[in-house]
Structures are given as structure tokens and as C-alpha cells.
Backbone as CSV, one residue per row, in Angstrom:
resi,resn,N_x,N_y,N_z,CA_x,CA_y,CA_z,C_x,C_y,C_z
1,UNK,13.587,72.843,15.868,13.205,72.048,14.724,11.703,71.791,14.788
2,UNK,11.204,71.943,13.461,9.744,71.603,13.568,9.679,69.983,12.905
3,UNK,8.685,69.357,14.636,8.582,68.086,14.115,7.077,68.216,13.882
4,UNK,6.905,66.855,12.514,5.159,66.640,12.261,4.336,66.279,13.108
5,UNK,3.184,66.342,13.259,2.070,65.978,13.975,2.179,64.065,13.622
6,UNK,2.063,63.947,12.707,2.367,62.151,12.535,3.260,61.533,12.971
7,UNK,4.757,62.394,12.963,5.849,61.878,13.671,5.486,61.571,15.158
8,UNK,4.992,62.482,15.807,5.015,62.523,17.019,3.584,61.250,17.527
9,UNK,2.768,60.861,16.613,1.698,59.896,17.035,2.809,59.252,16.555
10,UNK,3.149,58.736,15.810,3.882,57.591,15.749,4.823,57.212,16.318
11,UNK,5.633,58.389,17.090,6.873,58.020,18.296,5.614,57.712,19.688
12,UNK,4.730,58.525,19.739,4.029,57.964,21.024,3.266,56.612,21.027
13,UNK,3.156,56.059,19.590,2.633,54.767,19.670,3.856,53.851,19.773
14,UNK,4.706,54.434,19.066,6.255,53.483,19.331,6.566,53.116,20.775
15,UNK,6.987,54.115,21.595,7.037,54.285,23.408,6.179,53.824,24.607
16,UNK,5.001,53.617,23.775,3.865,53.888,24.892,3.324,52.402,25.022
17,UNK,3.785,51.891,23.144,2.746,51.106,23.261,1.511,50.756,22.390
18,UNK,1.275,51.517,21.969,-0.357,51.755,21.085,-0.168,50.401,19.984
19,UNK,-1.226,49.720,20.318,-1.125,48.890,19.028,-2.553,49.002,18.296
20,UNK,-3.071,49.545,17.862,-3.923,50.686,17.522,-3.596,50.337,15.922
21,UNK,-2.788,50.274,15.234,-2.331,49.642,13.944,-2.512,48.372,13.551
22,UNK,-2.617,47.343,14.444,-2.613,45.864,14.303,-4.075,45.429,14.490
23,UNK,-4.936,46.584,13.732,-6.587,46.082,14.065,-6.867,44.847,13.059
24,UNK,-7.773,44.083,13.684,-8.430,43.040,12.824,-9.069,43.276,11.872
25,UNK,-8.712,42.314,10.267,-9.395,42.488,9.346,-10.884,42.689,9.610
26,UNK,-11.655,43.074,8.390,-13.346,43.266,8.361,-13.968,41.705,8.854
27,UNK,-15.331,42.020,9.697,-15.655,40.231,9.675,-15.594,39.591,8.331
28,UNK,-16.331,40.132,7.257,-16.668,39.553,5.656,-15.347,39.078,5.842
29,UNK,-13.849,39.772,5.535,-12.694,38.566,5.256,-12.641,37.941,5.971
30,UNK,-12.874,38.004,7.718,-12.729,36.948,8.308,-13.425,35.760,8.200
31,UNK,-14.773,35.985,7.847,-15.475,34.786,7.265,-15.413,34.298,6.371
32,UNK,-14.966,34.551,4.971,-14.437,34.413,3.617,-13.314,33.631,4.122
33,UNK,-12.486,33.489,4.731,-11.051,33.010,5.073,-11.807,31.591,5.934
34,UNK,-12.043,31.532,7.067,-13.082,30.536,7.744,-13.798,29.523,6.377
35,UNK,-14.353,29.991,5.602,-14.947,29.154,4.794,-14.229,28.507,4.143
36,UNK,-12.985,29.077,3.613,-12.391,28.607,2.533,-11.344,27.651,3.153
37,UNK,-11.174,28.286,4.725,-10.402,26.908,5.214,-11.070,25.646,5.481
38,UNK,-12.262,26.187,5.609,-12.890,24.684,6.256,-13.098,23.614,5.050
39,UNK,-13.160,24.314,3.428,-13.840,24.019,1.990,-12.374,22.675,2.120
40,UNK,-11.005,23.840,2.007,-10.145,22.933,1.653,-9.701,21.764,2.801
41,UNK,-10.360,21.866,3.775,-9.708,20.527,4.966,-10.813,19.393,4.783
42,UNK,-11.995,20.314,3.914,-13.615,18.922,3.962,-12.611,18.089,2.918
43,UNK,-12.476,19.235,1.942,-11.910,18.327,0.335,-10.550,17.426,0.955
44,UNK,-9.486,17.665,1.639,-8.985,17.129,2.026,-8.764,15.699,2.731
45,UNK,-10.319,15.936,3.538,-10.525,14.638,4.493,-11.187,13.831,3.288
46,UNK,-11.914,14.108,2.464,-12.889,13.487,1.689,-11.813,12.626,0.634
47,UNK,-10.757,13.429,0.212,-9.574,12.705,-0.628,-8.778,11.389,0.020
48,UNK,-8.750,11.908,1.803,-8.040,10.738,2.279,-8.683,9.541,2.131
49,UNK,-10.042,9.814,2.497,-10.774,9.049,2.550,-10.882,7.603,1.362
50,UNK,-11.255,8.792,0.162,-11.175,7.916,-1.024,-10.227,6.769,-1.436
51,UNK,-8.746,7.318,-0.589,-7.233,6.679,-0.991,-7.596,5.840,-0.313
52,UNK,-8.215,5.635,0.907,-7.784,4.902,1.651,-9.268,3.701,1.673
53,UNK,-10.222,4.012,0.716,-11.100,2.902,0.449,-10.606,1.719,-0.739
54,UNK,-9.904,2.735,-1.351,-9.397,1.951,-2.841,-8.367,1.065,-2.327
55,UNK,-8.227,-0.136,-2.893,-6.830,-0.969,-2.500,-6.092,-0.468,-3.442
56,UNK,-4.647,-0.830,-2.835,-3.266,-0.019,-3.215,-3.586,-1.692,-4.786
57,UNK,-2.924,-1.559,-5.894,-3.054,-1.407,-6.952,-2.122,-1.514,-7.734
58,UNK,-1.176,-2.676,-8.272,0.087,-2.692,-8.953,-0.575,-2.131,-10.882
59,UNK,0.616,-2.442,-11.422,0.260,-2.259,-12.786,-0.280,-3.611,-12.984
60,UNK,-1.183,-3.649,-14.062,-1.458,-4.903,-15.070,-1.070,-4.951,-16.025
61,UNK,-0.182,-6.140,-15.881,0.729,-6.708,-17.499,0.376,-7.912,-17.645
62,UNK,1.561,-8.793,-18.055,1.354,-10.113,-18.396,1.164,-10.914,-17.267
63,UNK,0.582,-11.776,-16.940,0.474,-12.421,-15.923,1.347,-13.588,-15.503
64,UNK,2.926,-13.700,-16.296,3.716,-14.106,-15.744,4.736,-13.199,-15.947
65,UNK,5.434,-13.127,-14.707,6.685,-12.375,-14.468,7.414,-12.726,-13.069
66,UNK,8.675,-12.793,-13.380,9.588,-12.919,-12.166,9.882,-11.331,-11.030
67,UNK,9.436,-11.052,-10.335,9.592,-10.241,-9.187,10.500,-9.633,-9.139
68,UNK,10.706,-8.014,-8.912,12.529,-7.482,-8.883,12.369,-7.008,-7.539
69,UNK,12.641,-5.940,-7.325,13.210,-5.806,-5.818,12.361,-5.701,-4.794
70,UNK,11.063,-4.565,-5.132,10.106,-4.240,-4.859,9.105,-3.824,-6.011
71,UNK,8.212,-5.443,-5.916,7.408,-5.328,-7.058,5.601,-5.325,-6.111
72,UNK,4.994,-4.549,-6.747,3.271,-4.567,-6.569,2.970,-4.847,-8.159
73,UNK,1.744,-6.365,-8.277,1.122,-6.109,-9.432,-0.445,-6.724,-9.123
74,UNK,-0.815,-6.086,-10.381,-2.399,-6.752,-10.378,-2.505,-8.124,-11.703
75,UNK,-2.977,-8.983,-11.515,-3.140,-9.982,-12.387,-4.300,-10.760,-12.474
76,UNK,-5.135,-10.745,-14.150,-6.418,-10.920,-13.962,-6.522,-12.615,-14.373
77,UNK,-7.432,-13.296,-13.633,-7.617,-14.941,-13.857,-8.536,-15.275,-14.703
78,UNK,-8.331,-15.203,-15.763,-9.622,-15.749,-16.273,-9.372,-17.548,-16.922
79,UNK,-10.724,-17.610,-17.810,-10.956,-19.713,-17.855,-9.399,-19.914,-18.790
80,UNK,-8.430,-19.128,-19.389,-7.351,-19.480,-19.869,-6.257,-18.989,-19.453
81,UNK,-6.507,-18.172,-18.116,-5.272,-17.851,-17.856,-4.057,-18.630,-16.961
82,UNK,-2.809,-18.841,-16.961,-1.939,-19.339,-16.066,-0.956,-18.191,-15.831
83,UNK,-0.882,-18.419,-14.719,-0.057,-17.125,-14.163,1.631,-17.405,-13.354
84,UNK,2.324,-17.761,-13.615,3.422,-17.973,-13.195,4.649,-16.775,-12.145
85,UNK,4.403,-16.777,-10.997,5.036,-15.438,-10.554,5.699,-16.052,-9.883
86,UNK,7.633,-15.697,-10.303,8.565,-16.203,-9.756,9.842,-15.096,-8.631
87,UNK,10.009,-15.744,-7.686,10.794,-14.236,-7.127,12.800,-14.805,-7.454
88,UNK,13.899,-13.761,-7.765,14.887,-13.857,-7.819,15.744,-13.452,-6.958
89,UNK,16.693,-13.576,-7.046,17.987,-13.182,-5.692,17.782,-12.204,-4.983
90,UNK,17.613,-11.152,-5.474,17.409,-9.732,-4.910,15.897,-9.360,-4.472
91,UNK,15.198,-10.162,-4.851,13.678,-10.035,-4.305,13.355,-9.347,-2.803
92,UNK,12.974,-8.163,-2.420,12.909,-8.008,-0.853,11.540,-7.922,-0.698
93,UNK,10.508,-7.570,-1.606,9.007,-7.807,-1.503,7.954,-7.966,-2.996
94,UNK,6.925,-8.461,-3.034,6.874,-8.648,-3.912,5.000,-9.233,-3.593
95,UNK,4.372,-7.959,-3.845,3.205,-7.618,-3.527,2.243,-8.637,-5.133
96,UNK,1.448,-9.319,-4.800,0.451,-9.817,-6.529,-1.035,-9.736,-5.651
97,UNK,-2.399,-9.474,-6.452,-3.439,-8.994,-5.917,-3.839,-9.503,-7.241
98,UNK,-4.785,-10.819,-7.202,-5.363,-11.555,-8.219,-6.354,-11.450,-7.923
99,UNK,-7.465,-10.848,-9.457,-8.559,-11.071,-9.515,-9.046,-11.490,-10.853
100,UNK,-10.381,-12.323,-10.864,-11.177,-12.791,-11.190,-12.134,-12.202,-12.369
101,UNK,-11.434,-13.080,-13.478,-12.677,-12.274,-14.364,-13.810,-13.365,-15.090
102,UNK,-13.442,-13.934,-15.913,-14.740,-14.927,-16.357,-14.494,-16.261,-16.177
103,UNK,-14.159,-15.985,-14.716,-14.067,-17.473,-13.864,-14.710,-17.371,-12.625
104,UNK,-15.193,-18.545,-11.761,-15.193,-18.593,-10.921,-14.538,-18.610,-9.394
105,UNK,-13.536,-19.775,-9.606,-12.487,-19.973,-8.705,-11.251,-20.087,-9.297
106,UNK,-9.870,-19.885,-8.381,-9.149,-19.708,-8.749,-8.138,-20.390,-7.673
107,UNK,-6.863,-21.031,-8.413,-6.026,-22.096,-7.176,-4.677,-21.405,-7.727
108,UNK,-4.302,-21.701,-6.157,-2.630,-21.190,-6.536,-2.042,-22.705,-6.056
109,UNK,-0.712,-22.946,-6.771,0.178,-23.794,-6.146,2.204,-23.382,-6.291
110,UNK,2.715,-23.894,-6.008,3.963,-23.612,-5.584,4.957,-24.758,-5.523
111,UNK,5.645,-24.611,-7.060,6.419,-25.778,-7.363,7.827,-25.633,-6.635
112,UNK,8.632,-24.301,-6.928,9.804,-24.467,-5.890,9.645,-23.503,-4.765
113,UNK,10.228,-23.513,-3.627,9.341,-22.981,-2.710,10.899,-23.569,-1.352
114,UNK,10.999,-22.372,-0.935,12.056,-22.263,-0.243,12.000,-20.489,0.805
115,UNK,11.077,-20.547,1.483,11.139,-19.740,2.407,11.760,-19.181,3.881
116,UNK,13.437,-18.903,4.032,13.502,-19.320,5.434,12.787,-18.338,6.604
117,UNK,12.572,-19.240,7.338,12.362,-18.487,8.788,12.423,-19.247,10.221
118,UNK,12.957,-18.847,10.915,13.199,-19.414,12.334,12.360,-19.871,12.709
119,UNK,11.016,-19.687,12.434,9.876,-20.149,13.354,9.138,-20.887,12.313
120,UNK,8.962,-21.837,12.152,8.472,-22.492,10.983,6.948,-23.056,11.170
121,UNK,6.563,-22.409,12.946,5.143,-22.839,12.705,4.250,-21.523,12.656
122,UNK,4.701,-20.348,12.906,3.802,-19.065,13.124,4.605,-18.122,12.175
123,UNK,5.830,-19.009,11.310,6.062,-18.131,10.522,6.324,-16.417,10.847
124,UNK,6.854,-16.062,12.220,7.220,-14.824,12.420,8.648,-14.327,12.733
125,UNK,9.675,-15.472,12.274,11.194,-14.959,12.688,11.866,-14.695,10.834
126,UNK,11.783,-14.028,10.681,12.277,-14.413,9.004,11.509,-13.795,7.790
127,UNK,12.067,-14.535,6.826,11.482,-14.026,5.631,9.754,-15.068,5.728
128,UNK,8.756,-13.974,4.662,7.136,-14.757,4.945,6.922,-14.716,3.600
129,UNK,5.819,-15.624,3.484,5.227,-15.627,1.812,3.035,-15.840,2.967
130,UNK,2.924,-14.749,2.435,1.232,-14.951,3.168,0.768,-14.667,2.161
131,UNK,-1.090,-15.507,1.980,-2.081,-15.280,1.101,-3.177,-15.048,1.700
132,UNK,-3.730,-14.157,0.977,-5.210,-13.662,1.811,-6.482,-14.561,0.326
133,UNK,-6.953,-14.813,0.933,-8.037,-15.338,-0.296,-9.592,-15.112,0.112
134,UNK,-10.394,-14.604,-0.762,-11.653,-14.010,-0.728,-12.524,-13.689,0.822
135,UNK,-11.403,-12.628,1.691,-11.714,-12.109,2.742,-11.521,-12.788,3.887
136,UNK,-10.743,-13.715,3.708,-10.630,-15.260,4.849,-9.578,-14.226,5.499
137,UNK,-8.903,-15.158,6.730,-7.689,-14.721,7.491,-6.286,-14.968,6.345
138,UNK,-5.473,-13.817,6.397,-4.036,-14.259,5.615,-3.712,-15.741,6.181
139,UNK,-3.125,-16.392,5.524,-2.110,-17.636,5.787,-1.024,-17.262,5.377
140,UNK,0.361,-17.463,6.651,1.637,-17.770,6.439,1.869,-18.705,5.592
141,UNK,3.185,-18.913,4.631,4.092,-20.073,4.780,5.412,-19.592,4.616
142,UNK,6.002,-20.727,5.103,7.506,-20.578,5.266,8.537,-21.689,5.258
143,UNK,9.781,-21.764,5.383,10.595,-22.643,4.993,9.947,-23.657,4.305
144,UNK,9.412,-24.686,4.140,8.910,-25.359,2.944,7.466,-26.103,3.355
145,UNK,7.051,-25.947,4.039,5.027,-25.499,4.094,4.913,-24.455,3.247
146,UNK,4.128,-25.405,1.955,3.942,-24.488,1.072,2.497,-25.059,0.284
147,UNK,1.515,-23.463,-0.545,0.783,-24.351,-1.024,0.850,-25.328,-2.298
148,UNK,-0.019,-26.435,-2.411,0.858,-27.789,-3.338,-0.485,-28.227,-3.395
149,UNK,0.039,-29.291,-4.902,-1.418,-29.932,-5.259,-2.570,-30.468,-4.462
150,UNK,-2.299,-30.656,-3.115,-2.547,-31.741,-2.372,-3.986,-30.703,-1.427
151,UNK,-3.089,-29.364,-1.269,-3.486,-28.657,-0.721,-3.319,-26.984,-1.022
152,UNK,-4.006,-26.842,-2.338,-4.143,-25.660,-2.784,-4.416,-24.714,-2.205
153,UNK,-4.327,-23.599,-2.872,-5.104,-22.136,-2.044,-6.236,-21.774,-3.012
154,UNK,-7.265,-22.101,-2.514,-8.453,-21.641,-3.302,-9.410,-20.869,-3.432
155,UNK,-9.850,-19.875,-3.942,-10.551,-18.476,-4.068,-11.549,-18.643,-5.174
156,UNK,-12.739,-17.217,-4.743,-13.529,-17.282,-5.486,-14.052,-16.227,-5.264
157,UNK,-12.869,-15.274,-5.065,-12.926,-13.502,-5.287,-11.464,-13.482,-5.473
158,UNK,-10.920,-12.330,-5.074,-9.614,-11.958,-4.965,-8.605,-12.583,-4.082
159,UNK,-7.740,-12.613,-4.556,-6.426,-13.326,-3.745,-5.230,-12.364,-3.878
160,UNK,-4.847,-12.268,-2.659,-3.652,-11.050,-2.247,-2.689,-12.039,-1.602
161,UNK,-1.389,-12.012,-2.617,-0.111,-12.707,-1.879,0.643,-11.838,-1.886
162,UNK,1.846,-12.087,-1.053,3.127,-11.231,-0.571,4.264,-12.113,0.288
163,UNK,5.170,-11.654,-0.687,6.435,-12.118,0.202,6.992,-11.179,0.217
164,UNK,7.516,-11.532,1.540,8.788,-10.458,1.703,9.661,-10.739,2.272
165,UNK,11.442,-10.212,1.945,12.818,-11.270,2.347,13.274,-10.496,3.106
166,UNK,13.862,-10.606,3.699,14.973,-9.958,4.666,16.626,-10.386,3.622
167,UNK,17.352,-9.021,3.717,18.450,-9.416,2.688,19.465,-10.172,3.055
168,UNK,19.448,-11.917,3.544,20.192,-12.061,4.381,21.225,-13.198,3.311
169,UNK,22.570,-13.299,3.561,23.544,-14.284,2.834,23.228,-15.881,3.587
170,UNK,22.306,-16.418,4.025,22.337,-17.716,4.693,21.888,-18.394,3.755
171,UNK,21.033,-18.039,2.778,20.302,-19.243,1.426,20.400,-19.260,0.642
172,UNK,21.226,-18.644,-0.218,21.510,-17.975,-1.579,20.505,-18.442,-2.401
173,UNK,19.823,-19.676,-2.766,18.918,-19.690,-3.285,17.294,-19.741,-3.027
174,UNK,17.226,-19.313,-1.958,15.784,-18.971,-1.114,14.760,-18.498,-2.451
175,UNK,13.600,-18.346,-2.107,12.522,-18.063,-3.203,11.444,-18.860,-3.519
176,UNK,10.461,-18.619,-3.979,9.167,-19.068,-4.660,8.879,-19.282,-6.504
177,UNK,8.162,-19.972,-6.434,7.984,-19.798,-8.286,6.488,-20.738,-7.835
178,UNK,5.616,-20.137,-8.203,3.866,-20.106,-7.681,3.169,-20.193,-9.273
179,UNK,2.543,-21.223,-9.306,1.093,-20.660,-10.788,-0.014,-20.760,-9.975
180,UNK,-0.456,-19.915,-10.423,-2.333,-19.428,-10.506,-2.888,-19.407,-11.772
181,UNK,-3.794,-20.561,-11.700,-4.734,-20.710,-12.457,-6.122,-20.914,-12.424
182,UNK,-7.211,-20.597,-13.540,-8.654,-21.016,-12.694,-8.771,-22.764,-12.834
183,UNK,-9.675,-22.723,-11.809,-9.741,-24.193,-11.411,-11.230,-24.410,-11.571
184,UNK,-12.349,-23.044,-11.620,-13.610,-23.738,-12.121,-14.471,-22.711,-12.826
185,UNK,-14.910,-23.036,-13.799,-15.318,-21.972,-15.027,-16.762,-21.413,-14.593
């Protein structure tokens, strides 16, 4: 039988070994490829980046609303606004990020106010209600240390509150109902 001249390089590269086929692309693609990976990991890092300068950001609606399961919102204060944000049964978090528009300062207070937690002075066994106000340290409260006329929460940038419940049957009526309003024009 007559075998080809190609057959036979190609059974001796099969047997032997030869990897003689598996040569490396030209440098140009290899550098073309190099660039374009490095283009999309800059754009990449540069995107994280951005996400992660911006604060996370609810919708803006009306500035009173009762809380559903997992709510984030944004709500703006201005010299007429009152803001009423109430949480209900099923509430498990419930993110508000108040800012400031043609006001100066801004007070929160907290007419019913029923937070439980085991630890009622560091506020860390349980459900929490914390406020951050114009870059200060967050403040806890909990089971009923709460803020009140006496002793408002007062800002004069942004104010970031959050509660969050643990789904537990011990309080059935546990919860907050908070207004924010400005307090100086």
C-alpha cells in the first residue's frame, strides 16, 4: 500500500511526540490580547471603584411611608417638609438616608417606639434601630431608649437610619413610627 508523505509526518508526530503544531500565536496578537486585557480589568477596577464611592441610594417618593419587608429610601427635608416613616409586622429592614435641601438642620423624633433586644445598653442582642447623623458615630436604640422631644437627633447634613428585625413571635407589636422634620431654616 502506498502511504502519503503527510500521513507518515503526522503518525511520527503522533508517536514521537512532536508538538511542532501547538506554536505560539504572532507577538502583534499576543500583544493586542495583553492590551485589551489589561483595557478591560482598568475599566473594571475604575467601575468598582465608582460603585463603591456613591452611597447605596433608595428611590425618592413621598416622604411619608410605612416600611415593607425590605425597604431602602431616600427622603428630601426641606423648611416644609414632615416626614413620617412607620415600620409594620413584617418589617425585617428598613434602610431611610435623609437629606437636606433648603434647610439647615434637621430633627428626628419617635412617637411609638418599641424595639426589642436583650441588651438594652449596647443594643447588640436583638432587633436595632441606629442613626448616623452628619458623619458623627451611628447611635443604637432599642427596647424603648428612643429619640424624643427631650432629646432629639439632630443634623445638619445627612441622616442615615436603619432598623432591622429579626423575625421573631415574642412582640407581635414591636416597631417604630419616627417624624423628621426641619428644625432650622
Amino acid at each position: 500500500a502506498v502511504v502519503s508523505t503527510q500521513s507518515k509526518q503526522w503518525y511520527q508526530r503522533r508517536v514521537h511526540g512532536d508538538s511542532s503544531h501547538l506554536r505560539l500565536k504572532s507577538p502583534t496578537t499576543n500583544t493586542m490580547r495583553t492590551h485589551t486585557l489589561a483595557f478591560v480589568l482598568i475599566s473594571a477596577l475604575q467601575c468598582a471603584q465608582a460603585m463603591e464611592d456613591m452611597q447605596k441610594e433608595g428611590q425618592t417618593l413621598a416622604p411619608s411611608f410605612t416600611c415593607g419587608k425590605y425597604t431602602t429610601r431616600t427622603v428630601l427635608i426641606g423648611s416644609g417638609t414632615t416626614s413620617v416613616v412607620k415600620s409594620n409586622k413584617g418589617t425585617m429592614r428598613c434602610t431611610v438616608l435623609y437629606k437636606l435641601t433648603d434647610c439647615s438642620e434637621m430633627k428626628m423624633t419617635c412617637q411609638k417606639f418599641y424595639v426589642d433586644n436583650r441588651d438594652p445598653y449596647k443594643c447588640k442582642r436583638g432587633d436595632t434601630f441606629n442613626v448616623k447623623s452628619g458623619g458623627g458615630k451611628p447611635r443604637a436604640y432599642c427596647k424603648r431608649n428612643k429619640p424624643n422631644e427631650r432629646f432629639p437627633v439632630l443634623s445638619s447634613g445627612n441622616m442615615k437610619m436603619w432598623y432591622t428585625a429579626s423575625g421573631g413571635k415574642r412582640y407581635p407589636k414591636k416597631g417604630f413610627s419616627c417624624t423628621v422634620m426641619c428644625s432650622k431654616v
